[in-house]
C-alpha positions, -999 to 999 in steps of 0.1 A, spaced: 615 119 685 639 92 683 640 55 674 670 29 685 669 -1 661 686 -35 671 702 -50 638 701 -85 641 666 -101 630 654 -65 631 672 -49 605 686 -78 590 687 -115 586 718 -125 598 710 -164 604 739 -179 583 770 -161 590 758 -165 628 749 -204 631 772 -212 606 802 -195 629 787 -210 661 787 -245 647 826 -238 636 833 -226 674 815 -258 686 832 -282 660 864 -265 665 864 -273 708 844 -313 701 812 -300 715 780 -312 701 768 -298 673 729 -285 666 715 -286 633 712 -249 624 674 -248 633 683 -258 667 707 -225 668 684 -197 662 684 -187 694 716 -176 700 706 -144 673 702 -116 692 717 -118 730 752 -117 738 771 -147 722 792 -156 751 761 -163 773 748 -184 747 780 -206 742 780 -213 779 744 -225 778 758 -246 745 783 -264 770 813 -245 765 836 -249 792 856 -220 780 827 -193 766 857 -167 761 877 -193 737 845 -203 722 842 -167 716 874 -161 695 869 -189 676 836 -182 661 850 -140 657 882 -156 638 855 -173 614 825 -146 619 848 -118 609 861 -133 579 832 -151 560 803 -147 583 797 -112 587 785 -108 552 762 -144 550 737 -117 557 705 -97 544 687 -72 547 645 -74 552 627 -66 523 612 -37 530 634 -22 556 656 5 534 618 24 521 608 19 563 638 40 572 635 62 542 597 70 556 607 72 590 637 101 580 611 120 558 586 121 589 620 141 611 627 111 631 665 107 647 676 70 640 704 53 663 720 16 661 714 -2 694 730 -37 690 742 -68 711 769 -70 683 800 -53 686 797 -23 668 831 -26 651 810 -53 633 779 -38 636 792 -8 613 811 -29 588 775 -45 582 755 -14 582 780 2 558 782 -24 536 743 -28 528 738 7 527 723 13 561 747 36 576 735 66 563 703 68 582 716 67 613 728 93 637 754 71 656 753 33 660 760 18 696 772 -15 702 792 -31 724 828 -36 728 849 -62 716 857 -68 756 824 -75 766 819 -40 779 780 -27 775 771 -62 766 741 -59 785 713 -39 768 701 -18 795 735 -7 797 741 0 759 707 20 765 716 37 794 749 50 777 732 58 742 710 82 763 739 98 786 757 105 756 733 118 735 716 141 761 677 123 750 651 115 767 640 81 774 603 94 772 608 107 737 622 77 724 616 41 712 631 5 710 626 -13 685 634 -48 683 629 -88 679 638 -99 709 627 -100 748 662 -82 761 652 -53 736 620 -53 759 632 -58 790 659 -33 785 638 -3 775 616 -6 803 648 -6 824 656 29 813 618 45 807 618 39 767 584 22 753 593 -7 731 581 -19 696 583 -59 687 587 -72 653 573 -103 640 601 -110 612 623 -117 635 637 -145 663 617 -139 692 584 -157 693 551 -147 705 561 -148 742 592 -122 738 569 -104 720 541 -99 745 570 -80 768 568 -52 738 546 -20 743 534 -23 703 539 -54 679 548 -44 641 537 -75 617 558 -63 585 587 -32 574 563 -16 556 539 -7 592 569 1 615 566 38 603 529 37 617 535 22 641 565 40 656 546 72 646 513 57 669 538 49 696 557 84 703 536 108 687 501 103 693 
């Protein structure tokens, strides 16, 4: 059986490094600025359709200016959810296959799972480029499964988010929503399951896949 994991608000808690580079991007080009509450919900889909819903007239500039900032200071204003290294641990020792399944480029995504010590549990971690490619989440699905050979019906998405939803029904995977994270009760009502804390989300996938 196997579980994809999104990172952001699933895995960790990546709120500074994110607003805070946003807010640079915006600041940078004279658009208005949010306070960093108002900026939460850019975490999670792709960053250049959130910058062009922020008013950029340029989301690709926009773009490189927050990556020039994200991939020097912000990529590391991070943390992990307590909790989330012993839910892996648990999940391994039950002989499930892990994989990454981001919106962040996964030549960030892997700097960030290395560097707190996530990177071991996981089989391979898939992301999108840094050209937009796979940016969609249905497609990052779609290609995590061609490659891999799985089957969507053995497998599970778990996630914060409604495109973590939305896209595993797209390709016949059941979904699990997580309460820690950015999406609110409506995103999470798209989800097959709803896990309220790291510690469950063993259960809870286990409940999902095997029974």
């Amino acid at each position: 059986m196997n579980v994809f994991l999104d990172l952001d608000g699933t895995l960790t808690d990546p709120r500074c490094g994110i607003t805070r580079s946003v807010a640079h991007a915006l600041n940078e080009l004279g658009l208005p600025v949010p306070p960093p509450d108002g900026l939460t919900w850019v975490i999670g889909p792709a960053l250049l359709d959130s910058f062009a819903k922020l008013g950029a007239p340029d989301p690709e500039r926009a773009l490189a200016i927050y990556r020039a900032r994200y991939t020097d200071v912000g990529l590391f204003e991070n943390h992990v959810y307590a909790g989330i290294p012993e839910a892996l641990q648990a999940l391994a020792k039950r002989g499930f296959t892990m994989y990454l399944a981001t919106a962040k480029p996964h030549q960030y995504a892997r700097r960030i799972t290395a560097h707190f010590g996530l990177s071991g549990f996981f089989r391979h971690e898939y992301g999108p480029e840094l050209d937009g490619t796979r940016n969609d989440k249905a497609d990052l699905l779609a290609y995590a499964l061609a490659e891999t050979g799985i089957r969507a019906a053995q497998s599970v998405m778990v996630g914060d988010r409604v495109h973590d939803f939305v896209a595993a029904r797209h390709v016949g995977m059941r979904s699990i929503g997580v309460s820690w994270g950015y999406g609110g009760a409506q995103e999470l009502s798209q989800a097959d399951a709803i896990c309220a804390s790291p510690a469950d989300l063993p259960d809870v996938i286990s409940q999902i896949l095997v029974n």
